[in-house]
C-alpha positions in Angstrom: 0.0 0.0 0.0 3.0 2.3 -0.2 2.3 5.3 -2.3 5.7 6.7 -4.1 8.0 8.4 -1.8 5.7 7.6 1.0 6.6 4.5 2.9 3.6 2.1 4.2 3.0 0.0 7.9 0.6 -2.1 9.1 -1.9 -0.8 11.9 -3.8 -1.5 14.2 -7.0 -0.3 16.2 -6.6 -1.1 19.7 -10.0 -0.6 20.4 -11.5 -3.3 17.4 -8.7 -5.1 16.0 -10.2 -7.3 13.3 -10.5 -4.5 11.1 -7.7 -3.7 8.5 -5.9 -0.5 8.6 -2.7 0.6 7.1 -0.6 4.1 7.6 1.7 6.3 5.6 4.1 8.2 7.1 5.0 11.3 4.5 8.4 12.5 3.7 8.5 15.6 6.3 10.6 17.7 3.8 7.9 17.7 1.7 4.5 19.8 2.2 1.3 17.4 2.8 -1.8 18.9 1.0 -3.6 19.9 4.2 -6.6 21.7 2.2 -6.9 18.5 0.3 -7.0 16.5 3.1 -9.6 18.8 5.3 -12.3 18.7 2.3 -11.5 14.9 1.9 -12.2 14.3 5.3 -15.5 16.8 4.9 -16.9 15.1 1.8 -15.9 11.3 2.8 -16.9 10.1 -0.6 -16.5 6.3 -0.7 -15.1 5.8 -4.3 -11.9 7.8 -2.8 -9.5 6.8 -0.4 -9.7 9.2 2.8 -8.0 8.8 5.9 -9.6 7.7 9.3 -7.3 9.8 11.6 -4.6 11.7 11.3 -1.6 12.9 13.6 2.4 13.4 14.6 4.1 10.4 15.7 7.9 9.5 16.8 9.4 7.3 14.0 12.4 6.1 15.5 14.2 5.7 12.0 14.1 8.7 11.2 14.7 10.3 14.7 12.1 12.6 14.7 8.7 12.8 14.6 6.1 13.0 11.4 2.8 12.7 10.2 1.1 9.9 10.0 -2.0 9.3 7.7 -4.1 6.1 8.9 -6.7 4.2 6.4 -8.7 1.4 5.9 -6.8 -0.8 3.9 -8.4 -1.6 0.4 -8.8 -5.2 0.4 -8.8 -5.6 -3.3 -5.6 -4.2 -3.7 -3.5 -2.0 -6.6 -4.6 -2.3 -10.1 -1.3 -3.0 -10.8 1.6 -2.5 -8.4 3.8 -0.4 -10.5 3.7 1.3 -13.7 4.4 -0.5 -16.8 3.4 -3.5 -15.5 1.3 -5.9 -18.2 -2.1 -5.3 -17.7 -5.7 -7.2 -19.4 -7.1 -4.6 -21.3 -10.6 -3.8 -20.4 -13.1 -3.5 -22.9 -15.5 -0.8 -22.9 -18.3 -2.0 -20.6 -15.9 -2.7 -17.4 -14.3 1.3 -18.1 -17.6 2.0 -17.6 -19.2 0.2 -15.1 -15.8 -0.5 -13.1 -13.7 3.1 -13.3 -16.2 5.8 -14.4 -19.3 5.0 -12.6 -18.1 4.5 -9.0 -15.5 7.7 -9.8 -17.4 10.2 -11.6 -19.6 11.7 -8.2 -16.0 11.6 -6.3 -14.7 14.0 -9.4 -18.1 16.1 -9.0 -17.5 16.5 -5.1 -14.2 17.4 -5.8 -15.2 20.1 -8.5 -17.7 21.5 -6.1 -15.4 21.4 -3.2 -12.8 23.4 -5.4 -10.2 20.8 -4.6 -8.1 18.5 -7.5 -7.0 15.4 -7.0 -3.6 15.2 -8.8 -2.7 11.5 -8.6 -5.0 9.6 -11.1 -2.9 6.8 -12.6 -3.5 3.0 -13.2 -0.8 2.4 -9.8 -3.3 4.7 -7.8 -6.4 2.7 -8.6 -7.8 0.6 -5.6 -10.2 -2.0 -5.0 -12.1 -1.9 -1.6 -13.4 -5.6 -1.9 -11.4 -8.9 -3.2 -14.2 -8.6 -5.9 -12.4 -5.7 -7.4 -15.8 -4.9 -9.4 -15.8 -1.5 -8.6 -12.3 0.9 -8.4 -11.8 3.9 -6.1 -9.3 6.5 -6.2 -6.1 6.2 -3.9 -4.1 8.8 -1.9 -4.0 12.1 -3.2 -2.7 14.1 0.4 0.8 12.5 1.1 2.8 14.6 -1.2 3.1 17.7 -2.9 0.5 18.0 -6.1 1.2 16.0 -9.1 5.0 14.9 -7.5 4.9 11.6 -8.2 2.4 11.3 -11.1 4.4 9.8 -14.3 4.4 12.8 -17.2 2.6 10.5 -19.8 -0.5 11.4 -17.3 0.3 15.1 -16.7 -0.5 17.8 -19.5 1.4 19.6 -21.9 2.0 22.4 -19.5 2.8 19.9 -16.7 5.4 18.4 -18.2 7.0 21.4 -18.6 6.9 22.2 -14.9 9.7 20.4 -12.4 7.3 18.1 -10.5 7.6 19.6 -7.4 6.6 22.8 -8.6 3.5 21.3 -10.7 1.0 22.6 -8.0 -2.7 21.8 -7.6 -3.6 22.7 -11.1 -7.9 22.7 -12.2 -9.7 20.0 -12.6 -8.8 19.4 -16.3 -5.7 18.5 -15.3 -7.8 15.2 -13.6 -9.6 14.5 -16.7 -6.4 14.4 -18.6 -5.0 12.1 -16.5 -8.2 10.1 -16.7 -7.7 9.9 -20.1 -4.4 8.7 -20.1 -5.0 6.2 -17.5 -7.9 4.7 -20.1 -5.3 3.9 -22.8 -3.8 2.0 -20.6 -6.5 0.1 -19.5 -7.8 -0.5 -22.8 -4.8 -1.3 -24.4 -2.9 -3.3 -21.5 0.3 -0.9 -21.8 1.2 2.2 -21.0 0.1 5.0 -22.5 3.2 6.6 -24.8 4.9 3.6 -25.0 7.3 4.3 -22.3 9.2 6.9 -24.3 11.7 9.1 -22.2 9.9 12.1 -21.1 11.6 14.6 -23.4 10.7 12.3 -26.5 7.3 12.1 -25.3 6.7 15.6 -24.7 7.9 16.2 -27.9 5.6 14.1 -29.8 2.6 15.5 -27.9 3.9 18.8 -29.3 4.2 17.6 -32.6 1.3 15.3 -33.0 -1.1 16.1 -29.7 -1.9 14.2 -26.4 -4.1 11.1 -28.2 -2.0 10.6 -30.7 1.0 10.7 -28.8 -0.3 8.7 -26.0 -1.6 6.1 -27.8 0.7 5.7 -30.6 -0.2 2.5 -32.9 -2.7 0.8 -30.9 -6.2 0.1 -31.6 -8.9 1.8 -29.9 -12.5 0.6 -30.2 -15.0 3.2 -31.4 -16.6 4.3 -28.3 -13.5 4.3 -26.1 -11.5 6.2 -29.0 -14.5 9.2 -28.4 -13.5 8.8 -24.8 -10.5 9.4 -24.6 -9.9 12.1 -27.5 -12.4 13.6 -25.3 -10.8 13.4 -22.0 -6.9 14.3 -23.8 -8.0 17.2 -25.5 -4.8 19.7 -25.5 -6.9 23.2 -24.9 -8.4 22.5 -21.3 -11.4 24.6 -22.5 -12.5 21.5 -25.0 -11.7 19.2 -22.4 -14.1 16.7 -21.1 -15.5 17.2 -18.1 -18.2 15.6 -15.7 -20.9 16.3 -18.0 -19.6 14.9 -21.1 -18.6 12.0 -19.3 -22.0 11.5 -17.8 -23.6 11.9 -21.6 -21.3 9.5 -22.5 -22.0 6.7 -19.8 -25.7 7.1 -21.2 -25.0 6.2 -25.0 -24.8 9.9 -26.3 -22.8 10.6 -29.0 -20.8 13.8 -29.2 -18.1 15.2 -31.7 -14.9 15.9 -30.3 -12.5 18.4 -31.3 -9.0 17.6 -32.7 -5.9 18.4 -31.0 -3.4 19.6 -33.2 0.5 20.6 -32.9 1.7 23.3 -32.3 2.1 26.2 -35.0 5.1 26.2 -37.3 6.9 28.6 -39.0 8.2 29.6 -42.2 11.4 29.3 -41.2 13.1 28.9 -37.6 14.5 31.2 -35.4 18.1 30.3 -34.1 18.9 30.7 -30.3 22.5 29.3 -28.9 22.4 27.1 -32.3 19.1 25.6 -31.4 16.0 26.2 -34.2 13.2 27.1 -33.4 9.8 26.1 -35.3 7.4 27.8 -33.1 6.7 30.2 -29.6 6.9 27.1 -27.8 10.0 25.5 -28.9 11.5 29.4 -28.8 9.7 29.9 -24.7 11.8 26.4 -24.1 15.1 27.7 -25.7 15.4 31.2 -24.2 15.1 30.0 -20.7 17.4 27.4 -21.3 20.0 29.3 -23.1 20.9 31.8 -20.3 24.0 32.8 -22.5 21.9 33.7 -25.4 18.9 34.2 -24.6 19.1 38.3 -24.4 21.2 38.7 -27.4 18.5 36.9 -29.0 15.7 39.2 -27.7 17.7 42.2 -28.9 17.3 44.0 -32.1 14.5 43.6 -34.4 15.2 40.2 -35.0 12.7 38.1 -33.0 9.7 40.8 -33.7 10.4 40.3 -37.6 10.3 36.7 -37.3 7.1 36.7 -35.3 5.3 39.0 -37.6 6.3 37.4 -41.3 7.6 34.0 -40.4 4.5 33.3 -38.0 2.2 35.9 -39.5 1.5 36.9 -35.8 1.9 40.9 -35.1 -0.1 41.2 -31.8 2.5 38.6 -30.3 5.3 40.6 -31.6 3.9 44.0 -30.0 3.3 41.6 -26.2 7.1 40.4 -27.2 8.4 44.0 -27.2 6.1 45.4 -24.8 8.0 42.7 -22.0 11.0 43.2 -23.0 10.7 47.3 -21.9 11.2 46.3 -18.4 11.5 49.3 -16.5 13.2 47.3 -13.7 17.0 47.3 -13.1 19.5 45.8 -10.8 20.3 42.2 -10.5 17.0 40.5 -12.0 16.2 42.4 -14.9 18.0 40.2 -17.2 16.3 36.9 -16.0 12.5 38.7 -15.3 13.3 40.0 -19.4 13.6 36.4 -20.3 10.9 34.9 -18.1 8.4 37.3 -19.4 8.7 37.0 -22.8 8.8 33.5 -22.5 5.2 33.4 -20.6 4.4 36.0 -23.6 5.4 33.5 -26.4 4.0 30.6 -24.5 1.2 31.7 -22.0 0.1 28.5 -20.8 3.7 27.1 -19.8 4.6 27.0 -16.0 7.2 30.3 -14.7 10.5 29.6 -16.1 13.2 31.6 -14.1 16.6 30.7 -13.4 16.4 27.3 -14.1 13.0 27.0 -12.5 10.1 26.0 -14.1 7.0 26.4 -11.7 3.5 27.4 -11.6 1.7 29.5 -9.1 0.5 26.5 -6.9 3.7 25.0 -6.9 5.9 27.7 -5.3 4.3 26.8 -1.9 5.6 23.5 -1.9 8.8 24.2 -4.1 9.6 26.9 -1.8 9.1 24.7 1.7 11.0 21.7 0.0 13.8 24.1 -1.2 14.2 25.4 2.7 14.3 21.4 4.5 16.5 20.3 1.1 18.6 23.1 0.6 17.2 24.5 -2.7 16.9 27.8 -4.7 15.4 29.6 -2.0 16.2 33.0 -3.2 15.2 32.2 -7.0 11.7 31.8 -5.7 12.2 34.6 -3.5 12.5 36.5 -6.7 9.9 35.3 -8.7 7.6 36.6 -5.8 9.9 39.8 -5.8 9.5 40.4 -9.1 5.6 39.8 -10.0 5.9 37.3 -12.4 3.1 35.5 -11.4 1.0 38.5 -11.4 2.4 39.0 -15.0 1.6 35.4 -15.6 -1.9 35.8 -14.5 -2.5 38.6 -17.6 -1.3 37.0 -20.1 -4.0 33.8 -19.7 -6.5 33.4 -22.1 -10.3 33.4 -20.9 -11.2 29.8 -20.3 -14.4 28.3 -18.2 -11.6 27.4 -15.9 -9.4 30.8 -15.2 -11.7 32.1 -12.7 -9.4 31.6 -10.3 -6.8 33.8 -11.3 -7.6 37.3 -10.1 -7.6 36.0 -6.7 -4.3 34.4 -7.6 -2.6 38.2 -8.4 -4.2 39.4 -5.1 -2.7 36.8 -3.5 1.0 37.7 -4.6 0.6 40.9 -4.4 0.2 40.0 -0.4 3.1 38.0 -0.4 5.0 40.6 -2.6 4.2 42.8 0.9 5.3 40.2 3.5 8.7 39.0 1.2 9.8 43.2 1.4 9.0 43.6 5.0 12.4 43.0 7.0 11.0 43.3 10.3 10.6 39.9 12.6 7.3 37.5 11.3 7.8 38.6 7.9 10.2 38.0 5.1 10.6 35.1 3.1 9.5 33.0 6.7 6.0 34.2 6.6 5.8 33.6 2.7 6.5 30.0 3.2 4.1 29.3 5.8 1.1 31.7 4.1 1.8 29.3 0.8 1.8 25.7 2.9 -0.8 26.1 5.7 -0.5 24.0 8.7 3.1 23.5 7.7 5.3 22.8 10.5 7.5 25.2 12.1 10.7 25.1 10.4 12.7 26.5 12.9 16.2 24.4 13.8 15.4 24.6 17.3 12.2 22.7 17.0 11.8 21.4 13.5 12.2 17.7 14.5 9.2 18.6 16.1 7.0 18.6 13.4 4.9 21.2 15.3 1.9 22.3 13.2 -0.2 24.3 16.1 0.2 26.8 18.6 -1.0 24.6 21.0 2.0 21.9 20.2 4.4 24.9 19.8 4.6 25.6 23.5 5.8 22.2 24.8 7.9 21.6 21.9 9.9 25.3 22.8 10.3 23.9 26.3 11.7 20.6 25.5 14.1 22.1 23.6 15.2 24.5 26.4 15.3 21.8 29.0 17.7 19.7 26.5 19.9 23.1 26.4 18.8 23.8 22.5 18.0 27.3 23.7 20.9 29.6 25.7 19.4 33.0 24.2 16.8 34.1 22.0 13.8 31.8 22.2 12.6 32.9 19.0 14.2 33.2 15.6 12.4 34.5 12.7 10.8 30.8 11.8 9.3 31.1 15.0 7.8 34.7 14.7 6.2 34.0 11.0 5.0 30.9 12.4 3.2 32.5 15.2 2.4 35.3 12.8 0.4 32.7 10.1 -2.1 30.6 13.0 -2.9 33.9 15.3 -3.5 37.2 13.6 -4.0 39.5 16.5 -0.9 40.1 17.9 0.2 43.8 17.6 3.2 44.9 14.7 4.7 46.7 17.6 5.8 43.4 18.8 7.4 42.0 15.4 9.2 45.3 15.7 10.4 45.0 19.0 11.8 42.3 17.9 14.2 43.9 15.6 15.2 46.7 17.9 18.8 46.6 17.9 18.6 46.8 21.9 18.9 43.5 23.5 17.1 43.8 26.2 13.7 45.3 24.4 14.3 42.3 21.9 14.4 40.1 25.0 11.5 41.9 26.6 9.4 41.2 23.3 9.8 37.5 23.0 8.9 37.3 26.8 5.5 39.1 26.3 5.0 37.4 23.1 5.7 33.7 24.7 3.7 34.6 27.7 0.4 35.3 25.4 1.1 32.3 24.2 1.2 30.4 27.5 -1.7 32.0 28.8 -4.1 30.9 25.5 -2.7 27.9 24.8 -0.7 26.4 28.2 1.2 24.6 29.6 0.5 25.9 32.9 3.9 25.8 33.7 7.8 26.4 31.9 10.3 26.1 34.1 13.0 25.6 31.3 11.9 28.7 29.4 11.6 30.4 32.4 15.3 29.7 33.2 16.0 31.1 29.5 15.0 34.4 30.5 16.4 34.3 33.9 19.9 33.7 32.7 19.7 36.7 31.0 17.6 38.7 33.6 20.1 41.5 34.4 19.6 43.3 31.6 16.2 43.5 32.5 16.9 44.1 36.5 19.7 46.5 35.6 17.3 48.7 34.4 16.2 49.5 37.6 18.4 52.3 39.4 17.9 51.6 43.1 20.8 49.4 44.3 18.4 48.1 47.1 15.4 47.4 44.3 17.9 45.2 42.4 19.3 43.8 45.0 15.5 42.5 46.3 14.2 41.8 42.7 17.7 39.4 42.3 16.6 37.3 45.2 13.3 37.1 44.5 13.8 36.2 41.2 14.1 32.3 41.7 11.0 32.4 43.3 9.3 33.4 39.8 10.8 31.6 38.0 10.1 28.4 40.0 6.3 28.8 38.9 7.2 28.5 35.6 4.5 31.3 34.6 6.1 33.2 31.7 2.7 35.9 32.9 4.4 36.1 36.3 7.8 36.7 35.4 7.1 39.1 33.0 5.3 41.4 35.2 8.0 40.8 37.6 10.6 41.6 35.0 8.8 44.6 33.9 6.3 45.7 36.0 4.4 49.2 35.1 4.1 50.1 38.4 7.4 48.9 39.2 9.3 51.1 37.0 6.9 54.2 37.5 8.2 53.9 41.4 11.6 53.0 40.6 11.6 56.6 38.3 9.7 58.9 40.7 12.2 57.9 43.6 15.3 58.4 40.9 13.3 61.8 40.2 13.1 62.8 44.0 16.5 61.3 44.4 17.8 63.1 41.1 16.3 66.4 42.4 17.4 66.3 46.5 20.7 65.9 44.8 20.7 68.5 42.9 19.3 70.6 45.9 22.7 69.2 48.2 25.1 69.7 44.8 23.4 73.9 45.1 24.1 73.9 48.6 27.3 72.2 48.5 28.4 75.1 45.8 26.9 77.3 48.5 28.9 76.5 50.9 31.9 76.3 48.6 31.6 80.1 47.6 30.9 81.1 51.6 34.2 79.1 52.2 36.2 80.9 49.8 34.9 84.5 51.2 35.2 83.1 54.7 39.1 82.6 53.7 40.0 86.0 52.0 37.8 87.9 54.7 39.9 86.0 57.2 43.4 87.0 55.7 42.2 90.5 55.4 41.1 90.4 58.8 44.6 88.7 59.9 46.4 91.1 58.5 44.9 94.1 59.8 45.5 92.9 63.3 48.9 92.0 62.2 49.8 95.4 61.7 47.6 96.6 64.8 49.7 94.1 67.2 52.5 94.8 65.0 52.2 98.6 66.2 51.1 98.1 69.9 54.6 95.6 69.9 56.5 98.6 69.1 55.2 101.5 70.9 55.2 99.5 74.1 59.0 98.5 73.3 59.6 102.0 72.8 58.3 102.8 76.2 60.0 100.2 78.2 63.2 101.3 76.6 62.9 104.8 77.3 61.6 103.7 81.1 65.0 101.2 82.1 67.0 102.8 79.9 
């Protein structure tokens, strides 16, 4: 029962254990798709596979803890067990009665829910009784959209995408791989043949999806109408529940033909490559970073585009992208990227050797941060609107409605990437993209904490093991906070930047200590000890030698409760301070009254000496004079 990537167990329910369950434990680098999984467990439509219960678990081999996704286990097995595996084709009765009957209200629910499933492929088909009379789709949650799924069953535009960066896509992307999965059933191969990926995508290029997919082999009447239908390279024209429905009830219908791509008169060279059409020249331009501007140069390109293709409203769009007002270091590469979406709208983002849609940069971007990846090239994408520049150059279909809300979405996370302060930056654009993502932080990441309420416990652990000395929260931490609980103040965030340790300190203690009081534990002694290591800055703050002296050994005493609340108050109490100032007030102003009398007292001194000397010196003379008239006398009276 292992999906790709995702390894399988047996389990068990304690409580009745004759039932059969099995559990997949995802790769925690990669994103889950949690919106897919909340409607799934909403809907709970039988013909697709849906989990039981959900939650985080320690797997010792990887030593840390994951996700677990728990089922009941399809007794009626795979279809087949991997792809390219010999297969009895299936005539046209059991695709009906045995696929598209028991499927088609699961792809309605999904439709109306506003969710794809992404994973449609013979090795995903299940069987919930040994029977196998009726099929039911398999896992669709465990990985990143459209990861795994082989390109014969992805689209045109898929294909061109890296997988991770496929994304959720509409559900004409399902259809298509409905289609494809039909070939092989009717056929008992795979569809394409099992060409290489690059010769495959060049044939459905050259020749279209059917024919590309089913090459030589026979198709019987009805199921050829189904599946030119369901492959259809314009996802306007593609089959949909509807058709499907009229065509489960004998209807006949006439389906459009898929046809190549444009060609030229004659090619347009780039780096030595020719180029027959906008699509082959979108491919070569991104690829050929060395070329690709001297070929968007001159007057070139917009000559070949208006005589060799006949096209002159492309050639203006061409031109118009290429005056990018922007300068620094990514005007070269956004030039490139959008005249490439120009010349081949539909095509994922292609940007520095990326090659992504909107829906994909969530997970490319989280995968990218866990593996090591391009972070900053998907920084810049975001940086540099291309996906709102994407967006415009669409063409109407009855499934674009989505993307205005698509450019209003960037243009918040254009805001959120340029903000520098703490709970912003490319942090908070990671977790607004993959909600319920875990925290990503080092400190707890092994964690795999996805809720506020887990985030608590998980920050004390790591401070009793020693994984904390200082700050308590790094900028993971603040956008992660940020993302599940909306209310707290931007003051805060900013604090958080000050370049003052102590009022970055003070922040994290006030934001932690919300935290505690919403969401528990009722105590933290490890955390407390965090801040109590570091508590004379905050107690040095106070100016009264006696103050400090008390608030020191009382200190212990808060921290003990483990009450971030308490200690907080304690650390930096309103009232506290406001006493601690109007004494260093009073204090400040008797001593400037003693420093005014001391100078008082000072000057008085200093007259107090010369009147003294004057004084001395008068009588000096006086005694001086009295001395020497009585010395006179006595001379005159014995002499």
């Amino acid at each position: 029962m292992a999906s790709p990537g995702v390894p399988a167990y047996k389990a068990v329910d304690l409580r009745n254990p004759g039932n059969a369950y099995f559990a997949l434990v995802p790769d925690p680098q990669l994103p889950m798709r949690v919106a897919a999984l909340t409607t799934l467990k909403l809907i709970r439509n039988p013909a697709v596979l849906t989990p039981v219960d959900t939650g985080t678990v320690h797997v010792a081999s990887m030593q840390r803890n994951a996700e677990v996704l728990v089922f009941e286990q399809p007794l009626g097995g795979r279809l087949i067990e991997e792809e390219g595996m010999p297969l009895e084709p299936w005539n046209e009765d059991q695709i009906a009665e045995k696929l598209l009957t028991p499927i088609l209200p699961a792809m309605r629910a999904f439709m109306v829910e506003g969710i794809t499933h992404r994973a449609i492929r013979p090795t995903n088909i299940l069987f919930p009784s040994p029977a196998r009379s009726q099929a039911i789709l398999g896992d669709c949650i465990s990985a990143p959209a459209g990861l795994y799924q082989p390109a014969a069953y992805e689209t045109i535009e898929n294909m061109m995408a890296s997988p991770i960066g496929r994304g959720s896509g509409t559900f004409a992307d399902d259809f298509y791989a409905l289609g494809a999965t039909i070939v092989y059933l009717h056929t008992g191969m795979p569809p394409g043949e099992g060409r290489p990926d690059e010769d495959l995508l060049e044939r459905k290029l050259q020749f279209g999806s059917f024919a590309a997919l089913s090459g030589d082999r026979h198709l019987s009447g009805r199921v050829s109408e189904l599946v030119r239908g369901l492959l259809l390279d314009e996802p306007g024209d593609r089959w949909a529940v509807q058709e499907l429905e009229h065509w489960l009830n004998g209807r006949r219908m006439n389906v459009k033909t898929s046809v190549g791509a444009g060609k030229a008169s004659r090619p347009f060279e780039v780096n030595g490559i020719e180029c027959w059409s906008t699509r082959q020249l979108a491919q070569a331009i991104t690829k050929s970073s060395d070329g690709a501007m001297d070929a968007l140069m001159g007057s070139g390109l917009a000559n070949w585009l208006s005589r060799s293709l006949s096209d002159k409203h492309i050639a203006v769009r061409v031109l118009q992208a290429t005056m990018d007002e922007d300068s620094g270091a990514f005007q070269s590469a956004r030039k490139v990227a959008r005249v490439a979406i120009v010349l081949d709208p539909p095509a994922p983002l292609r940007y520095r050797g990326l090659s992504l849609f909107s829906s994909g940069i969530g997970p490319a971007l989280a995968a990218a941060m866990m593996r090591g990846g391009e972070v900053n090239a998907i920084a810049e994408i975001i940086r540099t609107r291309l996906v709102q520049f994407w967006c415009r150059q669409q063409r109407p279909s009855r499934w674009s409605d989505y993307l205005p809300q698509i450019s209003r979405d960037f243009d918040k996370l254009y805001n959120w990437l340029s903000d520098t302060k703490y709970a912003y930056g490319i942090e908070r654009v990671v977790y607004e993209l993959n909600p319920k993502l875990h925290c990503l932080s080092p400190l707890i990441e092994t964690a795999h904490i996805t809720t506020l309420e887990e985030l608590m416990p998980a920050l004390e652990r790591a401070a009793a093991a020693g994984a904390i000395e200082f700050l308590p929260i790094d900028r993971h931490i603040a956008a992660f906070i940020a993302r599940n609980i909306r209310r707290i103040d931007d003051k805060l965030w900013i604090s958080m930047s000050n370049p003052d340790p102590t009022i970055r300190l003070l922040s994290m203690l006030y934001a932690l200590a919300l935290l505690q009081a919403e969401y528990g534990p009722n105590s933290l002694p490890a955390l407390s000890r965090v801040f109590a290591k570091q508590a004379k800055m905050f107690i040095e703050r106070f100016r009264n030698r006696k103050t400090r002296q008390k608030m020191q050994d009382k200190l212990e005493e808060e921290v003990a409760s483990g009450q971030l609340t308490r200690l907080v108050q304690y650390l930096d109490n309103p009232e506290d301070h406001q006493k601690d100032a109007d004494e260093f007030a009073a204090a400040r102003a008797e001593f400037t009254t003693a420093q005014a009398g001391i100078a008082m007292c000072e000057r008085r001194k200093l007259y107090l000496r010369e009147e003294t000397v004057d004084t001395a010196g008068s009588l000096s003379m006086i005694l001086s004079g009295i001395v020497s008239i009585l010395a006179f006398g006595l001379y005159f009276a014995w002499g």
